[in-house]
MARDRENKOL-694531 format. One record per residue (C-alpha): y, z, x. Coordinates in steps of 0.02 Angstrom, whole numbers, padded with zeros to 5 digits, always signed. Each point is the difference from the previous one (the first is absolute). Layout:
YZX...
//
This chain:
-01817-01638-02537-00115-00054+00140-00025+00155+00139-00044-00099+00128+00122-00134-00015+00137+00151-00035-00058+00059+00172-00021-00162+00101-00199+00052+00041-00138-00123-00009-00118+00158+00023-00082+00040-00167+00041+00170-00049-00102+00118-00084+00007+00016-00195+00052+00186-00009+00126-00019+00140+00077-00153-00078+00001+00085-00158+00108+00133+00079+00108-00116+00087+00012-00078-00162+00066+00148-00070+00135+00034+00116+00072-00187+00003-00011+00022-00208+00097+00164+00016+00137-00066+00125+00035-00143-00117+00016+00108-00118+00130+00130+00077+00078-00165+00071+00013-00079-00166+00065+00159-00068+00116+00067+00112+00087-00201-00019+00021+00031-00170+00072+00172+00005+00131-00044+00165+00130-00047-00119+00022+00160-00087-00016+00092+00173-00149+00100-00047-00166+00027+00055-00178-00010-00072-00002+00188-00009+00187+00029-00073-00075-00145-00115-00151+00099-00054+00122+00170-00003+00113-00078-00132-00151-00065-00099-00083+00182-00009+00193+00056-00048+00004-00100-00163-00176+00033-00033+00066+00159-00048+00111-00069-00136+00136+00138+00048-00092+00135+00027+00020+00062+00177-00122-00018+00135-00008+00106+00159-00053-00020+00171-00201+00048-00044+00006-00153-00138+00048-00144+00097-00102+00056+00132-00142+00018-00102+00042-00187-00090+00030-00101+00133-00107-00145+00060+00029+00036+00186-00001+00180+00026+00112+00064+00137+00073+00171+00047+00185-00068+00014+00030-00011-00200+00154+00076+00021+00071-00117+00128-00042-00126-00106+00102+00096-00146+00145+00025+00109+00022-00163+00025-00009-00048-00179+00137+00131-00024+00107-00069+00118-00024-00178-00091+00045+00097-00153-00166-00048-00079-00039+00158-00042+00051+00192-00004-00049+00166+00042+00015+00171-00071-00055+00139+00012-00094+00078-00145+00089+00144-00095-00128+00111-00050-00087-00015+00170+00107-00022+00161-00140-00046+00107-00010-00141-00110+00082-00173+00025-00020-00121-00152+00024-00195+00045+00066-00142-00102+00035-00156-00005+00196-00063-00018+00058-00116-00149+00038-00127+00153-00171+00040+00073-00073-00062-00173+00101-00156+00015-00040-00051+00163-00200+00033-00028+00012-00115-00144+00057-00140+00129-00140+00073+00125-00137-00039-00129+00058-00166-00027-00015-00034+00212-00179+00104-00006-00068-00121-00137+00053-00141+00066-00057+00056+00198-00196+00043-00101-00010-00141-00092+00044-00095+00177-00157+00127+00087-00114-00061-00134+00059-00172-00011-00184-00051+00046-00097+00103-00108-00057-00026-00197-00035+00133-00142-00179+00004+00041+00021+00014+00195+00122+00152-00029-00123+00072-00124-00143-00009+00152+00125+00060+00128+00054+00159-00090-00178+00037-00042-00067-00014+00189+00161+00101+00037-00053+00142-00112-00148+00010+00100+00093+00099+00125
//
């Protein structure tokens, strides 16, 4: 991916800018590449990553505060996001017995079924992201990554 060329700039730009802009052009491939895969089902990246956190729990029950906590793009409006998984009938909402206050969260038999298909569309949209990249680069990557 060549900044300048991305940008239509003959100007040389500096090395910690570019690396931002790099960044950003990485990330919106990314979410572009993402979001493709995930049109289908009707979902987004979030209700995506809200499901995932859902069978994480193996049937146990997870509550506002836990996919809040999990998720890889923290936002306020979690329980938008639940609604409209509800609405899809991907996955229900009770309210806890023993505490009223509490609402447990889980994910539907038909929500299982249809993440299954989801992975299938995520795998094949990350193997398309990093198409261009080997074992060893993805090594290097991740650990200059961890350095933030």
């Amino acid at each position: 991916m060549n900044v300048e060329k991305i940008l239509k700039t003959d100007k040389k730009i500096p090395l910690e800018r570019r690396t931002i802009i790099h960044f950003s052009l990485v990330h919106n491939k990314i979410s572009d590449t993402a979001n493709a895969a995930l049109r289908p089902f009707g979902v987004s990246i979030q209700q995506f990553n809200v499901l995932r956190i859902l069978r994480g729990q193996k049937g146990r029950p997870a509550n506002l505060s836990t996919l809040n906590e999990r998720m890889v793009t923290k936002m306020s409006n979690t329980t938008r996001l639940v609604d409209k998984l509800i609405l899809k009938g991907l996955v229900d909402r009770k309210v806890c017995p023993s505490n009223r206050r509490k609402v447990e969260i889980r994910i539907t038999e038909e929500g299982e079924k249809m993440l299954l298909q989801m992975d299938k569309a995520m795998e094949q949209a990350e193997n398309e992201i990093l198409a261009n990249l080997d074992r060893d680069d993805l090594t290097k990557l991740n650990a200059l990554l961890d350095k933030f």
